[in-house]
C-alpha positions as CSV (number, residue, x, y, z in Angstrom):
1,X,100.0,90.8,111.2
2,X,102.9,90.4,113.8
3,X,102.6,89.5,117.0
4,X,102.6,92.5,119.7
5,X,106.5,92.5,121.1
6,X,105.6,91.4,124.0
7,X,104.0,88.6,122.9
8,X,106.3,87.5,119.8
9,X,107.5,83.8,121.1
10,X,110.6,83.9,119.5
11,X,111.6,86.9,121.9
12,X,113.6,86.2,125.0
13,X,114.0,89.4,126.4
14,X,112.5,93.3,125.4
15,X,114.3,96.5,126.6
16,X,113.7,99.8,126.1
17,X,116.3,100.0,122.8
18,X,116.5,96.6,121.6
19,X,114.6,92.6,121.6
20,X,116.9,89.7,122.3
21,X,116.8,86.8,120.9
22,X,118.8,83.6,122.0
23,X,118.9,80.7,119.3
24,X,120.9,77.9,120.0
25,X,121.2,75.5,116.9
26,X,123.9,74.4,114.6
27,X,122.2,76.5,112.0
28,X,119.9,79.6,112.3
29,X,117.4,80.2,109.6
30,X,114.8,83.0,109.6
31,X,112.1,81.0,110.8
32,X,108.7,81.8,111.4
33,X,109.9,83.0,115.4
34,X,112.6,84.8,114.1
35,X,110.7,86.8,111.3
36,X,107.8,87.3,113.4
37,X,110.0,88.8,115.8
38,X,112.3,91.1,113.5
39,X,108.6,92.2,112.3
40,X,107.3,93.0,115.9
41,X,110.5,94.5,117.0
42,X,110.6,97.2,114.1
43,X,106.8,97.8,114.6
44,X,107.5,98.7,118.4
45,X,110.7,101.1,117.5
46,X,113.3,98.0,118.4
47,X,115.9,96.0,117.0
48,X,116.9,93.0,117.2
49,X,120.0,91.4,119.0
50,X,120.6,87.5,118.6
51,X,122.8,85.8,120.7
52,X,124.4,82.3,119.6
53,X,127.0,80.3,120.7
54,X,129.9,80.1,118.4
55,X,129.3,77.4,116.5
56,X,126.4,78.6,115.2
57,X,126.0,79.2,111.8
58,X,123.4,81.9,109.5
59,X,121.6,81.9,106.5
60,X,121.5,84.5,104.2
61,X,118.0,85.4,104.5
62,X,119.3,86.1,108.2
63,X,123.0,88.2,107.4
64,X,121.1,90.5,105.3
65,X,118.3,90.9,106.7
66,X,118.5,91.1,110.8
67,X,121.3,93.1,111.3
68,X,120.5,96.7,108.8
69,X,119.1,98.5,112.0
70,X,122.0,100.8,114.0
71,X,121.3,98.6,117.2
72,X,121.1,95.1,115.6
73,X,124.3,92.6,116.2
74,X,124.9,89.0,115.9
75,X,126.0,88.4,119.6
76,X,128.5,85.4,120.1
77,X,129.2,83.4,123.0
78,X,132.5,82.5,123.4
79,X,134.3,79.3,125.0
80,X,135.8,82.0,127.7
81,X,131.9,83.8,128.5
82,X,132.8,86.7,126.9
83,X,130.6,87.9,124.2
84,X,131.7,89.8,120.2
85,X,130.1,90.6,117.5
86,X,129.7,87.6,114.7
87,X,130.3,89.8,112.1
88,X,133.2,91.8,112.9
89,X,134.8,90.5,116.2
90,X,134.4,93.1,118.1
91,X,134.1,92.2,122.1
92,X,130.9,93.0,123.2
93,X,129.4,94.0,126.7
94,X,125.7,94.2,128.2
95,X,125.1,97.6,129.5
96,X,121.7,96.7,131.0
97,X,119.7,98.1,127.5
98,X,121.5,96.4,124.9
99,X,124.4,95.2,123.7
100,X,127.4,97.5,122.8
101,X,131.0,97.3,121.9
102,X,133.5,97.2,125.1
103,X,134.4,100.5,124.6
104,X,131.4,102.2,124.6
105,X,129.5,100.1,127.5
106,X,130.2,102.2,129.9
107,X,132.7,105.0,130.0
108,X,136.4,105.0,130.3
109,X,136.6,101.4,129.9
110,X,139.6,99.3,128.1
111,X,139.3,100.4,124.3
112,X,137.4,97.3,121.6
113,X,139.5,94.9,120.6
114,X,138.7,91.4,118.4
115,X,138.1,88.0,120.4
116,X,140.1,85.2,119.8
117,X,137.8,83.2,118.6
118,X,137.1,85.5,115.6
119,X,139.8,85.4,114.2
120,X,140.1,81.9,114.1
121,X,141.4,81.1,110.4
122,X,139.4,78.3,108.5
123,X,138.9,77.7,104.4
124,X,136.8,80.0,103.1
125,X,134.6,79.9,100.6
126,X,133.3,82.9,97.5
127,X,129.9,83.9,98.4
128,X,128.4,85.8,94.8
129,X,125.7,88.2,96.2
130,X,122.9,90.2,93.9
131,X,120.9,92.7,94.8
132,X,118.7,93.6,92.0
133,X,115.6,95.9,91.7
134,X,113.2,96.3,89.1
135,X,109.8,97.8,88.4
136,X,106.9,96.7,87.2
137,X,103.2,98.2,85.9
138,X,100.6,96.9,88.5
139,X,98.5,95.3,85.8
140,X,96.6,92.1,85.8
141,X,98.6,90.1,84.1
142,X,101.9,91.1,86.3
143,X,103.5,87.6,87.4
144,X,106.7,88.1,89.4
145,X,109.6,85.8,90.0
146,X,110.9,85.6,86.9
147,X,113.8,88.2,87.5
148,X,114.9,85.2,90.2
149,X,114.5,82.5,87.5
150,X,117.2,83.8,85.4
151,X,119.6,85.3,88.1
152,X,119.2,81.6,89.7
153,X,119.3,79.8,86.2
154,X,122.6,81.8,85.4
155,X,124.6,81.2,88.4
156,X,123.6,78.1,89.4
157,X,122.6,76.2,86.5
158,X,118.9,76.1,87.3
159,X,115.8,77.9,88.7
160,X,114.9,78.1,92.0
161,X,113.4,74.6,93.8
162,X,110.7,76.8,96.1
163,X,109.7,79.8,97.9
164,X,108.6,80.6,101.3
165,X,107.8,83.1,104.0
166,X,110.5,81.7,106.7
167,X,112.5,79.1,106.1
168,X,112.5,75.9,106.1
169,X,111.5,77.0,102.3
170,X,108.1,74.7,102.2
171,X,106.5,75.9,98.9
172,X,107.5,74.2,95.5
173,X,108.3,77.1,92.9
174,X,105.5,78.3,91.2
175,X,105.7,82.7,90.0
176,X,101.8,82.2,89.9
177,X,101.4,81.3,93.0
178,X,104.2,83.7,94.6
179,X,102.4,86.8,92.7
180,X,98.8,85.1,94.2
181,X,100.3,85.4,97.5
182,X,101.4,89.0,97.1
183,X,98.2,90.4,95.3
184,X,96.9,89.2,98.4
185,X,98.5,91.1,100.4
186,X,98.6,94.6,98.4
187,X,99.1,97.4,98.6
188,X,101.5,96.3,102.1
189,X,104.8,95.0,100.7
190,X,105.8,91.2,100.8
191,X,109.3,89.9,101.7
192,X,109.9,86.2,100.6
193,X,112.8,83.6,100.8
194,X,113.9,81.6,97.6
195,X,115.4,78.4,97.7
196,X,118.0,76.7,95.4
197,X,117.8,72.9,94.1
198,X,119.5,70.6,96.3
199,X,121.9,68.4,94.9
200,X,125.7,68.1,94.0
201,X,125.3,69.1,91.0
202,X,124.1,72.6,91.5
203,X,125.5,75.4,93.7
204,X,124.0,76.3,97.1
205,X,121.8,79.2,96.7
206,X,119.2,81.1,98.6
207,X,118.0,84.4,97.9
208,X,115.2,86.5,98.9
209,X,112.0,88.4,97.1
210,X,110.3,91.8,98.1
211,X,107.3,93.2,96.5
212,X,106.9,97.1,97.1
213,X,104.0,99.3,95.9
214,X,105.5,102.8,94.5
215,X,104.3,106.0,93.0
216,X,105.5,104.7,89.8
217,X,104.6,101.2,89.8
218,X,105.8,97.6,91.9
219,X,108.9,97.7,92.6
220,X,110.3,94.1,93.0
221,X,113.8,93.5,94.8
222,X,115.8,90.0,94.7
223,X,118.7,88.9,96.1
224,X,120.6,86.1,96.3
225,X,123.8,84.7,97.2
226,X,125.1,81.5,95.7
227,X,128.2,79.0,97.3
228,X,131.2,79.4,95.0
229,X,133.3,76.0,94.2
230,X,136.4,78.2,95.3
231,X,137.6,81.7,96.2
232,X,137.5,82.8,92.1
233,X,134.3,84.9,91.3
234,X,132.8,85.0,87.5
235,X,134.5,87.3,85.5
236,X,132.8,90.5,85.3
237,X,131.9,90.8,81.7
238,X,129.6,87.4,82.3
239,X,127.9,88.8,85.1
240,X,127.6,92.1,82.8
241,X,125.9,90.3,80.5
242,X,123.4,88.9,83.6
243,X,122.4,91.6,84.2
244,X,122.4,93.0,80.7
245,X,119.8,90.3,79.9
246,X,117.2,91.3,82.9
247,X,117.6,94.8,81.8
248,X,116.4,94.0,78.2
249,X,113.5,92.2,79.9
250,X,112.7,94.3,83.0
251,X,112.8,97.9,83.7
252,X,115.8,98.3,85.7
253,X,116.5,100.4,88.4
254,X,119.3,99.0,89.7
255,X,121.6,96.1,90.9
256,X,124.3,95.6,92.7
257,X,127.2,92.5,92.4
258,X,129.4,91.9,95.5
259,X,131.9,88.9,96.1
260,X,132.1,87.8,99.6
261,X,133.3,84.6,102.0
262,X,131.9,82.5,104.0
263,X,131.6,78.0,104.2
264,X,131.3,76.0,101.7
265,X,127.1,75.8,102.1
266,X,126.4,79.6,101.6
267,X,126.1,79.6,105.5
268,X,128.1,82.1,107.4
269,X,130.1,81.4,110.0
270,X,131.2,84.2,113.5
271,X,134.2,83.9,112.3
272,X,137.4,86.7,110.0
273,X,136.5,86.5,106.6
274,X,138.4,88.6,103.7
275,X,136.3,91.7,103.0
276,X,133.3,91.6,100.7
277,X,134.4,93.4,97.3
278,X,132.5,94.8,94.4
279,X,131.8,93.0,91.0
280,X,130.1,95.8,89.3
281,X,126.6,97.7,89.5
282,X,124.3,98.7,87.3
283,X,122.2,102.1,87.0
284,X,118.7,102.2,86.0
285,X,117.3,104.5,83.3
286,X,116.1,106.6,86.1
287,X,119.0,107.7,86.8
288,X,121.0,108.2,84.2
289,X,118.2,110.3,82.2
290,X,119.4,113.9,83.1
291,X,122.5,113.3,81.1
292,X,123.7,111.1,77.8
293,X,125.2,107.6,78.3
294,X,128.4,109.0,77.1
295,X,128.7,111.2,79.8
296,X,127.9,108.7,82.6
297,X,130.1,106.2,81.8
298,X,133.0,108.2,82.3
299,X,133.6,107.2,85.8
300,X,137.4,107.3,87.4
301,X,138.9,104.4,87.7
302,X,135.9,102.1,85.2
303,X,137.2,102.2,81.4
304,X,134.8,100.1,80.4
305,X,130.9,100.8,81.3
306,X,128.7,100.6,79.0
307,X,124.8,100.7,78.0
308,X,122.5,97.8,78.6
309,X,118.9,97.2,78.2
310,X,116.9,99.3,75.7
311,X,117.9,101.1,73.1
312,X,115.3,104.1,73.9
313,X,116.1,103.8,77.7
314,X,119.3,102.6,78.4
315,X,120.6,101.2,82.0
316,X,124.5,101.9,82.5
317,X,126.9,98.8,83.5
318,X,129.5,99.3,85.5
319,X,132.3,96.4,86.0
320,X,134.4,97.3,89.2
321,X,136.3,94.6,90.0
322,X,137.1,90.5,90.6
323,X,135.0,91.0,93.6
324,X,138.2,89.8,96.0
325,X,139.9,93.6,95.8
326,X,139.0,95.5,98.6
327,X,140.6,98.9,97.2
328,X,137.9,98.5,94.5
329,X,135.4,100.2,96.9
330,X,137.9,103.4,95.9
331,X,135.8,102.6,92.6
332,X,133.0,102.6,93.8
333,X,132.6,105.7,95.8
334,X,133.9,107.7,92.7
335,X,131.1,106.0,91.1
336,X,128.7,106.7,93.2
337,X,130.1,110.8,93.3
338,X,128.6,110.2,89.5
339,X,125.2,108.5,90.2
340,X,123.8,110.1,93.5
341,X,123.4,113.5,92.0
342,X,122.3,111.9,88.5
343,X,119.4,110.0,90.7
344,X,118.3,113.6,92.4
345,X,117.7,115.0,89.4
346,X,115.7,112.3,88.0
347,X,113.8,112.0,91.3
348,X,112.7,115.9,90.6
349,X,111.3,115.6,87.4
């Protein structure tokens, strides 16, 4: 159970709309502070603001997962005291509640512009990112982890070296003993972080694992982002074929491929980065039941989607894009004109 807000020690100040939290290290991890506060905060009806100073780097467990509520922002010292937000440069003021973009602090004030020290240019690095969610039967013999094993084995040349509830990662990789953990805590969902094996030889990875009860079942979510050797992404048939191989194994209901930037150890820096484009996504059975396969893979724009997974029910892949093309996301919202009202109608049968 988390702390109550007030007590969560990784909390350094608590308004009415938002906790802050001020971390000052080279790199910020979610550790057991900073979960146990993102967890108290969102009990209590807060989010979470964390301030570093600009040299501060986050993990991935941290980008994706801190920053999804509407208040949330990575809040970055500069060299000149001003503050901006670490993921899009916009200057930043304190209003007394929270932190908000200059413009909106208080009214009438000078329109938001981009710090300086945002837009700082420095080698970047490709950043491949999954999100993939499949569901499972809640029987006995359920073990989970082994969708990571293969999205880790196929980009990175191996399995994952451990798993954790905050990171440092201190437990050595073992699906029993990640599904002994979550039956444990069942029916409330589990959030986990995955490591990747150190070592030159393999790319820098870290991903994350949620268990979720359903009506229909577990539903298991990974993601994972792994450090690219350049700015070039996998082609987009190979990670088709990824994916292709957990839908054959896994009841797929959907993933998601992205290429983004960031430094060359799959940290992320408070710093202009070329937009994060998609690779390709796939569909679950789900929701491509109310209609054939060959009428959802005619999508504007994709000429070559297919069907993966099972013959008797098939997922739908969708390549995009190289993952460096931001007009792609043009794709992607004529794709998802296709899929939204394909997933309403499965979700009323």
């Amino acid at each position: 159970m988390p702390n109550d807000l007030t007590f969560s020690p990784g909390v350094d100040l608590i308004t009415d709309k938002v906790a802050v939290v001020m971390q000052d290290r080279p790199v910020i991890g979610m550790s057991a502070w900073l979960s146990d506060a993102l967890t108290s905060a969102k009990a209590a009806g807060r989010d979470v603001q964390l301030i570093t100073p600009k040299t501060s780097r986050l993990t991935w467990p941290v980008r994706s997962t801190l920053f999804g509520g509407l208040n949330a922002k990575w809040v970055v010292t500069a060299d000149d005291g001003d503050y901006f937000d670490g993921l899009n440069g916009v200057r930043l003021k304190w209003n007394g509640e929270q932190f908000l973009a200059r413009s909106t602090a208080k009214p009438g004030e000078q329109t938001s512009d981009l710090h300086p020290d945002f837009a700082v240019q420095e080698d970047l690095f490709g950043q491949l990112q999954f999100t993939v969610r499949v569901r499972h039967k809640p029987v006995a013999s359920l073990v989970l982890g082994r969708v990571a094993e293969r999205l880790f084995t196929a980009t990175t040349g191996t399995g994952p070296a451990g798993w954790s509830t905050s990171e440092p990662v201190t437990q050595p990789w073992s699906p029993e003993a990640l599904t002994e953990y979550c039956r444990g805590r069942a029916p409330d969902p589990t959030w986990l972080i995955l490591a990747g094996q150190p070592g030159e030889e393999f790319r820098p990875a870290v991903g994350t694992l949620e268990t979720r009860r359903t009506q229909s079942g577990l539903d298991e979510t990974v993601t994972l982002a792994v450090a690219q050797p350049g700015m070039d992404f996998p082609d987009v048939n190979k990670v088709g074929d990824w994916i292709d191989e957990i839908a054959d194994n896994f009841e797929l209901i959907s993933a998601m491929v992205m290429g983004s930037y960031g430094a060359a150890d799959g940290t992320y820096q408070p710093r202009f980065a070329a937009m994060a484009s998609p690779i390709g996504i796939a569909a679950g059975h789900e929701a491509v039941e109310g209609s054939s396969v060959a009428e959802m893979v005619k999508v504007e724009g994709i000429s070559k989607a297919l069907a993966i997974g099972p013959a008797h029910a098939p997922a739908i892949w969708y390549p995009i894009g190289n993952g460096r093309n931001p007009r792609d996301w043009e794709k992607y919202a004529a794709l998802m004109k296709k899929l939204i009202p394909a997933e309403a109608l499965a979700g009323r049968k």
